[in-house]
Structures are given as structure tokens and as C-alpha cells.
Residue frames as qw, qx, qy, qz and C-alpha x, y, z in Angstrom:
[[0.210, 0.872, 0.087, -0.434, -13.69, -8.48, 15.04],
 [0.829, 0.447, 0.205, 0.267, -12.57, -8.00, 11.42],
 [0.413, -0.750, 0.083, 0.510, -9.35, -5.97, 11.47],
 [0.677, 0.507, 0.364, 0.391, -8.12, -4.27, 7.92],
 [0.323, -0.726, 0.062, 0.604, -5.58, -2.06, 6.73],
 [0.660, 0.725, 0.198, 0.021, -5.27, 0.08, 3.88],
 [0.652, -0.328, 0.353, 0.586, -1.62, 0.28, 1.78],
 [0.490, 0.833, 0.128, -0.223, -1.48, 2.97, -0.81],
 [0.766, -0.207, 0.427, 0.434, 1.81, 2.32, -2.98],
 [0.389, 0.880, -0.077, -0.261, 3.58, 4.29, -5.59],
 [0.720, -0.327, 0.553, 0.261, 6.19, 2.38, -7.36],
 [0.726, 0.673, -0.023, -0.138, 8.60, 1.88, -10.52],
 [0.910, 0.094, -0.200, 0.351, 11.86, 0.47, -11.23],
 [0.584, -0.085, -0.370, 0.718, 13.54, 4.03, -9.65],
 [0.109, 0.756, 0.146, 0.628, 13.14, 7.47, -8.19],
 [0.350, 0.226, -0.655, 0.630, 13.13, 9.18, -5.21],
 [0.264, -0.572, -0.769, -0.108, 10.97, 8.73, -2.72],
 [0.281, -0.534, -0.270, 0.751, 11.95, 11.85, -0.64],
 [0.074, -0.043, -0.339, -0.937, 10.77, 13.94, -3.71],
 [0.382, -0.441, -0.711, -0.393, 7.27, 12.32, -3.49],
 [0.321, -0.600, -0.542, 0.494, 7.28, 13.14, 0.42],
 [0.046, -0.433, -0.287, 0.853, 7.86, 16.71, -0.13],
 [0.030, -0.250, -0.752, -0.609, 5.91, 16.65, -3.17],
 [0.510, -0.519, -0.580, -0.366, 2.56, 15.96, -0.89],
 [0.144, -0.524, 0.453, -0.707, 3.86, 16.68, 2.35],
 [0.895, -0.101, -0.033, -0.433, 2.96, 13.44, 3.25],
 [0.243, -0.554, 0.795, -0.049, 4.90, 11.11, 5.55],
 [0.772, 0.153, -0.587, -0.189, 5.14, 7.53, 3.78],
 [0.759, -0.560, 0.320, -0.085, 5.05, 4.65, 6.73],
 [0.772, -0.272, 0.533, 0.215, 7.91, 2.94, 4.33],
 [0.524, 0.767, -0.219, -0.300, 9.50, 3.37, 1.45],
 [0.807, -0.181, 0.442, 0.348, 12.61, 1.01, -0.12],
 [0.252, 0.700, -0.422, -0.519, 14.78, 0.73, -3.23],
 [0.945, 0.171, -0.219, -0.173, 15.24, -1.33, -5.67],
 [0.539, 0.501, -0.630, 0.249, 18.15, -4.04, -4.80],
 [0.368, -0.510, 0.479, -0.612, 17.26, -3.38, -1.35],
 [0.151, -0.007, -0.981, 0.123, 17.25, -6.56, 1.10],
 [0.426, -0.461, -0.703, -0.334, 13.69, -7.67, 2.00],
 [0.362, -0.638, 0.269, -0.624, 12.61, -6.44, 5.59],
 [0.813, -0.493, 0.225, -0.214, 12.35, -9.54, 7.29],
 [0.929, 0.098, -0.230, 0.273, 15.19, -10.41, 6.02],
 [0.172, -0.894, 0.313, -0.271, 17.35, -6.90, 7.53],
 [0.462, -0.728, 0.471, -0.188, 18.77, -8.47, 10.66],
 [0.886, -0.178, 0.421, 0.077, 19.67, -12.30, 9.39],
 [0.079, -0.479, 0.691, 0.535, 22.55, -13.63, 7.12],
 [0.748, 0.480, -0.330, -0.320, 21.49, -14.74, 3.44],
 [0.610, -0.392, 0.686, -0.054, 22.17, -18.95, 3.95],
 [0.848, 0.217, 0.474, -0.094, 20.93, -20.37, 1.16],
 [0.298, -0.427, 0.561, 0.644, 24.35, -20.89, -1.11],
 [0.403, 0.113, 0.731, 0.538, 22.28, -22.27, -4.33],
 [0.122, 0.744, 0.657, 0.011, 19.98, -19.25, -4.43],
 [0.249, 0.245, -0.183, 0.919, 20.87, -15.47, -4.59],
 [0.119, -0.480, -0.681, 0.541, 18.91, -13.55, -2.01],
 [0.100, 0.780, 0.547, 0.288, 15.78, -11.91, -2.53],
 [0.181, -0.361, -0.324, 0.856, 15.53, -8.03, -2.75],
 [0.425, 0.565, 0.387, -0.592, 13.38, -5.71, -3.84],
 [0.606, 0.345, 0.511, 0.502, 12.30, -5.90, -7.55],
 [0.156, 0.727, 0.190, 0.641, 11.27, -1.82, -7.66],
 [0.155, 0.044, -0.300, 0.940, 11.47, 1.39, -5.55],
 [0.149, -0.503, -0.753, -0.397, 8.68, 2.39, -3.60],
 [0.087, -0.193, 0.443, -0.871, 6.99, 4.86, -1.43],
 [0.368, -0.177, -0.910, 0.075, 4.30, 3.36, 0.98],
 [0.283, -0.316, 0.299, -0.854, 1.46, 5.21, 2.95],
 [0.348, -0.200, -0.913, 0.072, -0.31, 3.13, 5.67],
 [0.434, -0.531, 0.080, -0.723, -3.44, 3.98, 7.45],
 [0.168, -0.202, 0.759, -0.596, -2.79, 0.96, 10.22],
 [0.208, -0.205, -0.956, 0.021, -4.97, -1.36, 11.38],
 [0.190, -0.106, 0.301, -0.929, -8.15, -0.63, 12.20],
 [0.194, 0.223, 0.948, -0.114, -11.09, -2.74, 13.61],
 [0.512, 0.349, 0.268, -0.738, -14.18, -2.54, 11.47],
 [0.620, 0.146, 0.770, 0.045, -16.24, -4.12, 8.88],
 [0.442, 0.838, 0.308, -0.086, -16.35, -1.70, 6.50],
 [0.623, 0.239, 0.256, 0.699, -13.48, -0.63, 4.08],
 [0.128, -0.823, -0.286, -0.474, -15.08, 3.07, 3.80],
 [0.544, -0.836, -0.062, -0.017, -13.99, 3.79, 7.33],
 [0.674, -0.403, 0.339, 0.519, -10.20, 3.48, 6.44],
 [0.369, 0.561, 0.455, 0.584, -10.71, 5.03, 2.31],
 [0.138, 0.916, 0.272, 0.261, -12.53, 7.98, 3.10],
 [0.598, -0.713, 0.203, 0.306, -9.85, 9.10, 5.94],
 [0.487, -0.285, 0.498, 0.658, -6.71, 8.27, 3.36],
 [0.261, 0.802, 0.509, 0.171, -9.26, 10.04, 0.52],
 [0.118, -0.959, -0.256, 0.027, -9.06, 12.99, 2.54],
 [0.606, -0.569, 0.427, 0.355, -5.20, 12.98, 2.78],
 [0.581, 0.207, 0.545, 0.567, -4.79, 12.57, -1.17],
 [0.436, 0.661, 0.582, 0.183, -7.24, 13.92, -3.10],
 [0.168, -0.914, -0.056, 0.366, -5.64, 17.45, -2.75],
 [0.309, -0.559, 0.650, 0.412, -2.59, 16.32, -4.21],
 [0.803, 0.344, 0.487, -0.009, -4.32, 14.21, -7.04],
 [0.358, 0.933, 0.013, -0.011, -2.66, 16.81, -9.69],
 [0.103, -0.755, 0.646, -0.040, 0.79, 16.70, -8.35],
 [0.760, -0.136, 0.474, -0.423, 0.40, 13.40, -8.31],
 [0.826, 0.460, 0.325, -0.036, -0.54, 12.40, -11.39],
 [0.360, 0.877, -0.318, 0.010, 2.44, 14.76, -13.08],
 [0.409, -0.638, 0.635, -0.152, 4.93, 13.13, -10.41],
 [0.733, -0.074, 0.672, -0.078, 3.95, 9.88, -11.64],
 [0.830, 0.495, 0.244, -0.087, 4.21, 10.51, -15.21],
 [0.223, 0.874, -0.414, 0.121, 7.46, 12.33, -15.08],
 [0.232, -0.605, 0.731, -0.216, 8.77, 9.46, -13.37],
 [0.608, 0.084, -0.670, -0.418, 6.76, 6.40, -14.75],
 [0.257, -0.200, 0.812, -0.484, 5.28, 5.73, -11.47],
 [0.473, -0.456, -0.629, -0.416, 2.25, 2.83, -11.01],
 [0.361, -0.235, 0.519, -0.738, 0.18, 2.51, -8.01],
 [0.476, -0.280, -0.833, -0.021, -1.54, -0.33, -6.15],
 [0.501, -0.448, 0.299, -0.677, -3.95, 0.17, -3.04],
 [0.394, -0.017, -0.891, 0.226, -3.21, -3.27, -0.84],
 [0.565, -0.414, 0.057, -0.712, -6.45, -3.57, 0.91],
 [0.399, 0.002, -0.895, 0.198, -5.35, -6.63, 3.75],
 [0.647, -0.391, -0.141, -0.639, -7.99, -7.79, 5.94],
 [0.148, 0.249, -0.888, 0.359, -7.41, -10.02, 8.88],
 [0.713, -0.219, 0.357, -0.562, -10.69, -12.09, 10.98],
 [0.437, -0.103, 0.835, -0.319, -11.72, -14.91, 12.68],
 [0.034, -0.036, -0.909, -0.414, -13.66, -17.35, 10.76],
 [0.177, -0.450, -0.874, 0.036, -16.45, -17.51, 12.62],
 [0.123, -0.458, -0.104, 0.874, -16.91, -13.63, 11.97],
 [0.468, 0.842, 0.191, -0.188, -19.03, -11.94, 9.74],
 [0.620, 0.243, 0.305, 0.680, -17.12, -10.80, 6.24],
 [0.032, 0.550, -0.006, -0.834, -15.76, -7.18, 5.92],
 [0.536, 0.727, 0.428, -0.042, -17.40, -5.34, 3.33],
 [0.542, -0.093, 0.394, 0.736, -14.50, -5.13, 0.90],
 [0.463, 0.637, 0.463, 0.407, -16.36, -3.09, -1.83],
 [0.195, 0.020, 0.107, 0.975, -14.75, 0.31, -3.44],
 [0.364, 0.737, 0.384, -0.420, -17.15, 3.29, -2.98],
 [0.419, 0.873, 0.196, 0.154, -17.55, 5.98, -6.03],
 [0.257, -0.903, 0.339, 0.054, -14.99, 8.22, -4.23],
 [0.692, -0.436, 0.564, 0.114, -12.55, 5.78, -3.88],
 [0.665, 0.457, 0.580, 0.114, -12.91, 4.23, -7.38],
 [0.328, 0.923, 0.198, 0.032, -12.38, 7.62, -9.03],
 [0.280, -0.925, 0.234, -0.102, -9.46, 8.51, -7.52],
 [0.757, -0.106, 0.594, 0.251, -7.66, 5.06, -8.63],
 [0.709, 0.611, 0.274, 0.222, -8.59, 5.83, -12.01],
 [0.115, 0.950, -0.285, -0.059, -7.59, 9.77, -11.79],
 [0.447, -0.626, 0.637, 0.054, -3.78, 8.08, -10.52],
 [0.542, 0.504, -0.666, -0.097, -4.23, 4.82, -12.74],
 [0.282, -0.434, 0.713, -0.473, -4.28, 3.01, -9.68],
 [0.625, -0.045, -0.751, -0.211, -5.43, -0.74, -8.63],
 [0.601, -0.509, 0.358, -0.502, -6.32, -2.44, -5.87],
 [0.523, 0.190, -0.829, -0.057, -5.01, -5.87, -4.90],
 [0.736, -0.516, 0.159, -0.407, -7.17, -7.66, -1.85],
 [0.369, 0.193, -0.831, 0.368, -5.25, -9.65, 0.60],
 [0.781, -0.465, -0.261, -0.325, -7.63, -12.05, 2.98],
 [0.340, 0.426, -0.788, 0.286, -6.56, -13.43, 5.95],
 [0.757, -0.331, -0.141, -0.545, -9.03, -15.69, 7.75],
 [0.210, 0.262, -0.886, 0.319, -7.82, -17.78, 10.93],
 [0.755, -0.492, -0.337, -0.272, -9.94, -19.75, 13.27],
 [0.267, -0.648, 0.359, -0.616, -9.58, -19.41, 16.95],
 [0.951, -0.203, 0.036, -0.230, -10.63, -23.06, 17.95]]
């Protein structure tokens, strides 16, 4: 089964994300600053002496709608649709008063020998990038079981 989760992302070199939560009343599954250390890097010491260690390059606030098997994008949009579009106004001010962008990470995860999800943006979905400015960036991940 094809398994795919949608990342909705507000980002810019600073601000605060706790303004954007109560902004929308919307709990972010993650948020960071810039400078911050990478997540998987959190728990380990920084070894490599001829590099400086990687951290974040911007601040961001992060809503995640979770994995969810299906083959259809639409079944994870309209859901996080419903959960914006209210706020599209606050939004859009929030982000200009603060020079936010946005990105919608749309990662997919299946088996080779699966049908392909149907990746495509509806109308809804599509509009509602623009309204924000927003993008989408697609992340595949296709493994074989054999």
C-alpha cells in the first residue's frame, strides 16, 4: 500500500512560531529556529573537526497530517484544507508582516511493485497555495520488498 504524508511549512530567516500557533489556533507537529541543531542530530556529539555542524538555515513552523495509507493525495489535502482555509486571511497578513514563505512537502512512501499514488493538486488545494504564495515540493520514496 502507498503510504503519504502531507507537510505544510511556514518559514523565513526569523519569527515566532508561538505567535503563528495562537494566530490559527493550530498546533504545529514541529517547529525550530534558525541556528538550531538538526533533529537527528539532538542526542549525538558534532565529530567531524574539518566541518562546522549543520543547523537549521531558517525558522519554521510545521503542521503534519501523518501518514496515511492511500493512493490519493485528496484524502490527506482536503482534511488539512479544512483546518486552514479559515485562517487564509490571518495568514496571509502574518506572513507578510513577517516575510514568511511556505512549502507543502507532499512525501510518499510504496513498494515498487505497487500501483503509483495519484500525486496531482485538486482546484481547492491549488488555490489556497496561491492565496498564501505557497509551493509544493514532492518527495518519492519507492523501495522494493524482494
Amino acid at each position: 500500500m502507498v503510504k503519504i504524508n502531507l507537510k505544510l511549512a511556514f518559514y523565513a530567516d526569523y519569527f515566532e512560531p508561538d505567535e503563528f500557533t495562537k494566530l490559527t489556533s493550530i498546533q504545529p507537529a514541529n517547529f525550530w529556529f534558525k541556528g538550531d541543531r538538526l533533529s537527528y542530530l539532538k542526542d549525538t556529539e558534532w565529530t567531524m573537526t574539518d566541518r562546522p555542524e549543520p543547523t537549521r538555515k531558517e525558522t519554521c513552523w510545521q503542521y503534519e497530517t501523518g501518514y496515511v495509507e492511500t493512493y490519493d493525495i485528496d484524502d490527506l489535502s482536503e482534511p488539512l484544507l479544512d483546518i486552514f482555509e479559515p485562517h487564509t486571511d490571518k495568514i496571509v497578513k502574518f506572513m507578510k508582516e513577517n516575510n514568511l514563505d511556505a512549502k507543502l512537502y507532499v512525501v510518499a512512501e510504496w513498494d515498487v511493485n505497487e500501483s503509483t499514488p495519484a500525486l496531482g493538486a485538486s482546484k481547492r488545494l491549488i488555490q489556497f497555495l496561491s492565496k498564501i504564495d505557497g509551493w509544493i515540493d514532492e518527495d518519492l520514496y519507492i523501495s522494493s520488498l524482494e
